[in-house]
N, C-alpha and C positions, 0 to 999 in steps of 0.2 A: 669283675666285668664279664659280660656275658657275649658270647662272638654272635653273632647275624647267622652265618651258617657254619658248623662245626666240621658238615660232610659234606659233599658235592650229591650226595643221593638226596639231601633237602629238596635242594631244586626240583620239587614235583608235578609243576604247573606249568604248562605252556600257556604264554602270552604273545599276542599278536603288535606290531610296532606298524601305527599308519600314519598318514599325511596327508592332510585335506587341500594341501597346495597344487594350483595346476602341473601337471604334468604334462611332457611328448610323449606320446607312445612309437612302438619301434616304428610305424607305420606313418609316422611324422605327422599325425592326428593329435593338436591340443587338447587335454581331456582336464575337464573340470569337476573329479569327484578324488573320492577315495583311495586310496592304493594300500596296499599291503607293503610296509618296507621290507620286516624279517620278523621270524620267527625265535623267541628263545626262551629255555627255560627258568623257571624262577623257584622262588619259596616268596610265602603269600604272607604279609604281617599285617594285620588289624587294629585300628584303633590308634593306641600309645604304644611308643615307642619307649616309654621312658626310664625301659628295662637296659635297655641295647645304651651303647657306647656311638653316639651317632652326634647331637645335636641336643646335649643336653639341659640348654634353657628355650627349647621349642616345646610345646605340646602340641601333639599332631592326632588330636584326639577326632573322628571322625572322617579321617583319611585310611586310603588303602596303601599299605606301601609294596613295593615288588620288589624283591632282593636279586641280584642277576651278577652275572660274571663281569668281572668289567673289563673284558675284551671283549666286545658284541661286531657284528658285519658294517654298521653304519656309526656314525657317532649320535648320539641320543641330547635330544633338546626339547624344550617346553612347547616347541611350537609343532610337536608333532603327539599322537595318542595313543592309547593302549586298549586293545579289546581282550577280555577275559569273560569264558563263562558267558557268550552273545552280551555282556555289557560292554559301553565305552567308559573310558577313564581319561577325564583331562592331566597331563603332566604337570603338576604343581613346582614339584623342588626336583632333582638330581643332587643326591649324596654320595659325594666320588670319594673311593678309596684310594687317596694319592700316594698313601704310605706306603701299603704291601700289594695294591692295584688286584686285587682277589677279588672282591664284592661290591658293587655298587649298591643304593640304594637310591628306590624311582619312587618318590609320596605323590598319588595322585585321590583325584574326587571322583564320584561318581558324576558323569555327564547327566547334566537333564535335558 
């Protein structure tokens, strides 16, 4: 079995975590665009998965996955996105490490 991330210096990609839901802004202005939740780093996996110990009767061939810490600032949901590299990424699955809570894993698409 092979681990998602062996080192913590994997993690060598920042990715951006947003939310197209309205929001207040501090100025009690309702704003109906984009926000920036938080920032965190990742290690970047392509394609299949079907190496990793994850979800092993899925093929997630054509998906980006984002390996991240799973203690992040906000809690992480499908109904929010991901920018890498000026692209978007819809949130498809969240793979939680419930065992030993080290690595989460985010499969997402690219947005058209």
């Amino acid at each position: 079995m092979k681990q998602l991330v062996s080192d913590p210096s994997e993690l060598n990609e920042v990715i951006k975590f947003y939310s197209e839901e309205p929001y207040i802004t501090d100025d009690g202005v309702m704003v109906d665009s984009e926000r920036i939740l938080f920032t965190t780093w990742t290690k970047v996996l392509s394609d299949l998965l079907k190496d990793y110990k994850i979800d092993a009767g899925n093929m997630m061939s054509g998906k980006t996955s984002f390996v991240i810490r799973h203690d992040q600032p906000k809690k992480i949901d499908t109904s929010m996105g991901i920018y890498w590299k000026n692209d978007k990424y819809t949130i498809e699955n969240i793979l939680k490490d419930n065992s030993y809570k080290q690595y989460d894993t985010v499969v997402c698409s690219l947005k058209s």
